[in-house]
N, C-alpha and C positions, 0 to 999 in steps of 0.2 A: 351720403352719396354712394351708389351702385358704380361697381367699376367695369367696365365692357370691355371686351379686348377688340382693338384694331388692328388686323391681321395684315394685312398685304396695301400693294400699291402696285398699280401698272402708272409706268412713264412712255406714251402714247401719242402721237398724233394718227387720232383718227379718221379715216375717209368715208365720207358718208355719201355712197353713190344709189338714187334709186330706190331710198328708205322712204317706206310708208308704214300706216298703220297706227292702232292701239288697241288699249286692251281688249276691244270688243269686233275690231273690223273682221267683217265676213261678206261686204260688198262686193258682186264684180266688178264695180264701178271703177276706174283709174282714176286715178288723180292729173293724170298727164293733162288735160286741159285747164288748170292753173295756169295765170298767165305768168310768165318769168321773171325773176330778177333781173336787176340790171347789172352790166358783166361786173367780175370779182374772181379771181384767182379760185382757180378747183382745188378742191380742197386736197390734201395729201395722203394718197391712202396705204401710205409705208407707215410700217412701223419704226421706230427710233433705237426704243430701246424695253424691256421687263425687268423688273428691282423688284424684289422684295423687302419690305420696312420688319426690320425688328419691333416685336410685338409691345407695344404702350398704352399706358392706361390713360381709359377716356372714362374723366368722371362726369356721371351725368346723374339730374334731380331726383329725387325719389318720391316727391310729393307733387302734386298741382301747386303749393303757395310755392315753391323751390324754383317749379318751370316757371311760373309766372313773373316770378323775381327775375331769373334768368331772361325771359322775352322781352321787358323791360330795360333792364339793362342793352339790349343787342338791338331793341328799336332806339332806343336815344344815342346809339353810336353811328347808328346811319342817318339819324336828323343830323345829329353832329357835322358828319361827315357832309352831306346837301351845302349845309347852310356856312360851312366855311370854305367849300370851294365857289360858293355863290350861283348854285344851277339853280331852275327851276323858269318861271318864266317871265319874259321881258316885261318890263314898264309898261310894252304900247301893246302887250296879250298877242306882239305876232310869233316869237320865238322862243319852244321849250330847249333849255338845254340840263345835261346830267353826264355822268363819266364817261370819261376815255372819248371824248368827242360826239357822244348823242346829242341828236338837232333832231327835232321838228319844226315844221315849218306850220306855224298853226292859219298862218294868213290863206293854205292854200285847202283847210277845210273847206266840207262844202257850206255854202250859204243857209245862216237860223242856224247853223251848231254852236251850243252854248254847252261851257266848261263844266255847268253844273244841271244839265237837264238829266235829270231821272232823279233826283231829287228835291227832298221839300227840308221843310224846317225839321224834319222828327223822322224821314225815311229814306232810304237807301234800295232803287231796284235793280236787281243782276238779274238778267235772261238765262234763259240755259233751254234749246233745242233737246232732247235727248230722249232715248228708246227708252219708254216707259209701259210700253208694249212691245209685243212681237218675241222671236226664238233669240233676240239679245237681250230682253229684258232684264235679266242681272244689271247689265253695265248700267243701267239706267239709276241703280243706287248706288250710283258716282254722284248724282245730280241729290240724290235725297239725303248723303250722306251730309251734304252743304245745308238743308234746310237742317239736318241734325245739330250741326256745329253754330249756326247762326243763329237757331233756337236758342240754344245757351248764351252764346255772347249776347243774343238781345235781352235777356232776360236778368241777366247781369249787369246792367244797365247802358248796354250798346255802344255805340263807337262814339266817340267825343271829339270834338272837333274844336280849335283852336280860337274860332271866330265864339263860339261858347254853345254851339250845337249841339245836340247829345240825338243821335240818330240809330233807327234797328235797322236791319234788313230783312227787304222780300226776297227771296228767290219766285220768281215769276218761270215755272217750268211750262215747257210744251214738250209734246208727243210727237216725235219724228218717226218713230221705227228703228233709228237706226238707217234710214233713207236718205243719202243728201237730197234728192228730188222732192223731199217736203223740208229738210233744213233750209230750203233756201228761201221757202215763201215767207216760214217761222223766223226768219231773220228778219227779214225784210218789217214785219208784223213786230215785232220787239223794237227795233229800231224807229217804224212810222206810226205806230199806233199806243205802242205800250211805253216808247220811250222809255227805255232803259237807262239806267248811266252805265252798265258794263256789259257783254256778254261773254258767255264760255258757248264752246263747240264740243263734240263729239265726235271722234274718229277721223281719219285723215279725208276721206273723200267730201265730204261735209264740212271741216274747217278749211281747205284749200281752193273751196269751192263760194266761200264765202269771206276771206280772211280780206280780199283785193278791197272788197264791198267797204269792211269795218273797217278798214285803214286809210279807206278814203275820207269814210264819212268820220272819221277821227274819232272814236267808239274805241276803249278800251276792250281788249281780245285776251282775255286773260288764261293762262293753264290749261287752253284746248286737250281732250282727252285721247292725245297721238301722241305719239313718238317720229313722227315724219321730222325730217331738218329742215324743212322749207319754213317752218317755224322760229329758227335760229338765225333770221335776217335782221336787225336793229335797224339799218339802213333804207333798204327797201319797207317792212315792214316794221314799224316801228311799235304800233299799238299791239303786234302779237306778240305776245311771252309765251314761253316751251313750259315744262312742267314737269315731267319724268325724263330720266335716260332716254336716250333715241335710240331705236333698233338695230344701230348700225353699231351702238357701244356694247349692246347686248352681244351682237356676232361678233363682235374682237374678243370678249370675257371667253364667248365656246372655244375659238380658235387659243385664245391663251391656256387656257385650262387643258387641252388636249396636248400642249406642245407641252408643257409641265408635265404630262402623263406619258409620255413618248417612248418611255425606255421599259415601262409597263408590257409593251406589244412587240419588245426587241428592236428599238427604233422606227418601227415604221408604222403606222395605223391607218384604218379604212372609214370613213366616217360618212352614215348615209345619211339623208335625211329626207324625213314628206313634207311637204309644201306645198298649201293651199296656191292654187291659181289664178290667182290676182294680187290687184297691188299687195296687198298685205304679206303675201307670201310669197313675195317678189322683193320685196324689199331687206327679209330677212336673208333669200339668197345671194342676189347683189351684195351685198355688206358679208356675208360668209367668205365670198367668192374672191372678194379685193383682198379680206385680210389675208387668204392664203397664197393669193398672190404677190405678195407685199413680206411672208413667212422668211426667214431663211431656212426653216421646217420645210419647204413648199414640196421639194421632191420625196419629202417621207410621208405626205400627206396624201391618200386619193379620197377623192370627193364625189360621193353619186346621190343622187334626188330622183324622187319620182310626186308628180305633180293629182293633185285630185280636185275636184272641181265642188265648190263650196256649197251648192247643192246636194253632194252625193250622199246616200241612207248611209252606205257601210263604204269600207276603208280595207276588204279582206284581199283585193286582187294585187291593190300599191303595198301592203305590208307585207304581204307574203312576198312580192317582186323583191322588197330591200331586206328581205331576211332570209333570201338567198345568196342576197351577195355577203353574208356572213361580217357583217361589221362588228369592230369595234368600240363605233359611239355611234349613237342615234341620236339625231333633235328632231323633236318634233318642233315645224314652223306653222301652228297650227292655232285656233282658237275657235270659240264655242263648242258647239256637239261635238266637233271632230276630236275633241280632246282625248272625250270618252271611248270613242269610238278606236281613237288609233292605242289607248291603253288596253283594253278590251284585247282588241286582235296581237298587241304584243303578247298576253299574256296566252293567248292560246295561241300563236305561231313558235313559240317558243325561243323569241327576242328578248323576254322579259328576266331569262336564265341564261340567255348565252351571250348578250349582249354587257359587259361590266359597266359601261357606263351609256345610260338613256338621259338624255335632256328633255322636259316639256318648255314651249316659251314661257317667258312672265305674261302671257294672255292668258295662258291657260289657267297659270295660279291665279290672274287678277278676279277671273269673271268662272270661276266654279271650283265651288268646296271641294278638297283633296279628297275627302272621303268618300264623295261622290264622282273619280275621273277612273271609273270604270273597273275593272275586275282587278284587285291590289296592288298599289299605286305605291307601294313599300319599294322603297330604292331608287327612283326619281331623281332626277338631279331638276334644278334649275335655276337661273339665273332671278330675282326674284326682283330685282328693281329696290334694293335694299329696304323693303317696306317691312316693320312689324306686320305681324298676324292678327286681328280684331278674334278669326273664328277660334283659334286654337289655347288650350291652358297654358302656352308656355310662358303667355304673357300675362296672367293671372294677377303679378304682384307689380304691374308695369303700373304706374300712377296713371299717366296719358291714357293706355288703353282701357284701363276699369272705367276711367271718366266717360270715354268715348263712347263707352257701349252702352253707359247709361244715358248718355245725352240723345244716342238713338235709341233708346228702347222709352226714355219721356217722348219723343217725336212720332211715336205708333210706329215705329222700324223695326223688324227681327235684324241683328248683325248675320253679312254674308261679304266674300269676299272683297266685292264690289267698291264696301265702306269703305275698305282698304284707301281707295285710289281718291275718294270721297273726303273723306277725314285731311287727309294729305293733302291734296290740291286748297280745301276751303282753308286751311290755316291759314297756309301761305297768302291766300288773300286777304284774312282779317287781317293779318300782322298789315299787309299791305295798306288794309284803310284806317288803321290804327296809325303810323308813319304817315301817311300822307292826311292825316287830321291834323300832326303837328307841324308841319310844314305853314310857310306864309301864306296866307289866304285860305287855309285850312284844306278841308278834302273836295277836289275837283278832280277832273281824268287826268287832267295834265300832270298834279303831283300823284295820282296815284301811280299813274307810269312810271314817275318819275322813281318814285319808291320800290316799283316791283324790279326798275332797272337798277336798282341800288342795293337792292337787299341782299343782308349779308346773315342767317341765324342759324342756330339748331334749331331742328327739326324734331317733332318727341314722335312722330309717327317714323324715323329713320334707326336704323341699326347704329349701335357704335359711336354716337357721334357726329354721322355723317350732317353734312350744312345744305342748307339752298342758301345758293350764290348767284347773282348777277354782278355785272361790272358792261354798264354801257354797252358801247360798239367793240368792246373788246374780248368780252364774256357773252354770251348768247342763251348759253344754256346752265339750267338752275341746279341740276341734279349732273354729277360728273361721276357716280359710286354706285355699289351694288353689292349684293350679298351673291355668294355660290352658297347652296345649298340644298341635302336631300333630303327627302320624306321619310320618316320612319313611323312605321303602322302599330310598331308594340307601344313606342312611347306616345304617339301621336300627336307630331312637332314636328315641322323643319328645323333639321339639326345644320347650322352653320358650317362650313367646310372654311371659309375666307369669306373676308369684307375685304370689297376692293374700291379702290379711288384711281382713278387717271390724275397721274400727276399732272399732264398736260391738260392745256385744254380743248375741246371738242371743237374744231373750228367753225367759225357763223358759215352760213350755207345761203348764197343766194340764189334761189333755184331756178331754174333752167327748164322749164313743163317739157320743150320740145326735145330736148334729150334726153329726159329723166334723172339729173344728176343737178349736182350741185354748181352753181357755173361759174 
């Protein structure tokens, strides 16, 4: 066993007002025409309390038979768990129930929805919409990363099913762009033609624009590729599961990290930041903006932004604007091209030496090689969504990732950051259809929810230890940790600074389109 150190802990209630986004968005498009939740208390966007955990050792496997032993063991504790509180679904197939009070109402699907369509005796199909063209194409091997992973589980002799099934999976991909104005026909098409048993989305503006759709037609929504909270609804939406940190937990980690660093500047610091012009980079300031309102930092804190429009070539007139104002921390709230582009102009405006501490978001790391985010990327900070590195040696002797890369490279893949996000989310779903084969009546949607609403494991694409957790109507969200970490160009590795975990939990968000917020 390898031992990781566990650094840190925030104890947290986070406010998630106005969060959109993932790894890949660069839409103008808004999210605000999602239809709303139904009312539910705003979520709280004070802080409580910051602790620090005394450093402890997380042992974690060192081979694939160790993890797999391991996943084994952590799937038969959540059948366990199901099958002695007695969820799952009724006698007469009209009512799913699972923790802390999950209810669906399956009577009030719509008419011809069957518990097991999109599959047969031997197959298993998931949709996936996703930009497999176009200037996001990276993020697109979020989607290929799954046929990587589900290549191998099929080939190992696929998922097993309790009734005595033994089934592989398709991933049935389509080419959106990255456009919800074509996600939405390619749902519709997955749904009426391709019948799917599950689909995943891509990006905020594309799954909120289509999540109302799959949770009517009672279509499991699984690990959408956002960090928006309108995701974190069990109640209103029941069939969508979250997948990563939400951007709003990302902008509490900036603001903690900086208050941590405070007495570095004499007490007081100036922290600017660029910010794409739409939801996506709207999202990240809303969530900056509450935490520092919410500080008791707040008056040591000034806060300036300058906005750029997701179209634009160059980034030289907004970077030179906030490296006039001489700050102290920079983020970049940015992703795709812009990434490059705003590292570039830091490093010839001369941000890149006078500035001590630069943030990129976890989009930037998600969807482009460190080596390629522009003119020396040496000294970087960022928030990174606690995920191992696929492209990087540091994980050389990591069991998971040598697997990984070879599971994509038998799938005709080169590894790019992408897999990252890829590798992660499809786990989480095999473990999902693996648990809900053992379940009564074996694998249908209703246990598979049931499962992903249950799921409690390590994760080998996470740092440290870290888990994906749900818990019902009471938990929402899978991922509550993240790594702080900077780039270093001699070693060529993100070097870990803290692993963090919200002691608290992130609260479910029923969102609210016509305010932007959580309601």
């Amino acid at each position: 066993m390898r031992s990781t150190r566990f650094i840190g802990a925030l104890a947290l209630a986070v406010g998630l007002t106005g969060v959109a986004g993932c790894g890949g968005d660069s839409s103008d498009d808004d999210a605000a025409d999602a239809a709303p939740g139904s009312a539910a208390p705003a979520a709280d966007a004070s802080v409580t309390s910051v602790s620090a955990l005394e450093p402890t050792e997380v042992a974690l496997p060192t081979t694939m038979e160790e993890w797999e032993a391991l996943w084994k063991q952590e799937r038969a504790a959540v059948v366990s768990r199901i099958k002695e509180e007695g969820w799952g679904t009724s006698a007469d197939g009209a009512t799913l129930t699972g923790p802390e009070g999950f209810t669906v109402d399956l009577s009030a699907c719509t008419a011809g929805w069957s518990e097991t369509e999109g599959l047969t005796d031997t197959t298993i199909s998931i949709g996936y919409p996703a930009a497999l063209s176009g200037p996001n194409a990276e993020a697109g091997n979020i989607a290929n990363g799954h046929v990587a992973l589900f290549d191998h589980y099929n080939e190992q002799g696929g998922f097993k099913d309790s009734t005595g099934r033994t089934r592989t999976v398709t991933m049935v991909l389509k080419d959106d762009g990255y456009d919800p104005a074509r996600s939405i026909p390619l749902v519709d098409e997955l749904i009426d033609s391709d019948k799917v048993f599950a689909i995943e989305t891509m990006g905020s503006p594309s799954t909120l624009r289509t999540y109302d759709k799959l949770n009517a037609r009672c279509v499991p929504h699984l690990l959408s590729a956002s960090g928006h909270p309108a995701l974190g609804d069990p109640v209103n939406h029941p069939w969508t599961t979250t997948a990563s940190i939400s951007y709003a937990t990302e902008a509490v980690m900036w603001g903690t990290f900086i208050e941590d660093h405070l007495e570095e500047f004499g007490g007081k610091a100036k922290v600017a930041a660029l910010r794409m012009n739409n939801d996506f980079g709207a999202s990240y300031n809303s969530a900056f903006e509450a935490y520092l309102q919410g500080s008791p930092r707040k008056d040591d804190i000034e806060y300036v932004s300058q906005t750029f429009e997701p179209s634009a070539a160059v980034l030289t007139d907004e970077m030179t604007t906030l490296a006039a104002e001489q700050p102290d921390v920079f983020i970049a709230m940015t992703t795709g091209s812009s990434c490059t582009q705003m590292i570039t102009e830091a490093a010839q405006n001369g941000m890149k030496e006078d500035v001590p501490y630069k943030f990129m978001s976890s989009a930037c790391k998600a969807t482009t090689p460190v080596t390629k985010l522009g003119a020396d990327p040496d000294g970087w900070w960022t928030v990174g969504g606690g995920l191992k590195d696929l492209t990087i040696g540091a994980f050389d002797d990591d069991a998971f990732v040598v697997a990984a890369r070879a599971w994509i490279s038998d799938a005709g893949f080169q590894v790019s950051p992408s897999f990252n996000l890829g590798m992660y989310y499809s786990w989480v779903i095999a473990q999902g259809l693996l648990i809900a084969g053992e379940l009564d009546g074996g694998l249908t949607r209703s246990n598979l929810i049931l499962a992903m609403r249950s799921i409690d494991m390590t994760h080998p694409m996470l740092l440290g230890g870290l888990k994906v957790q749900m818990n019902g109507n009471a938990d929402a969200f899978m991922l509550e940790g993240s790594d702080i970490s900077t780039w270093s160009s001699a070693e060529q590795t993100w070097k870990q600074d803290s692993l963090l975990q919200l002691a608290a939990q992130t609260p479910n968000c029923a969102w609210d389109a016509s305010a932007a917020r959580c309601g």
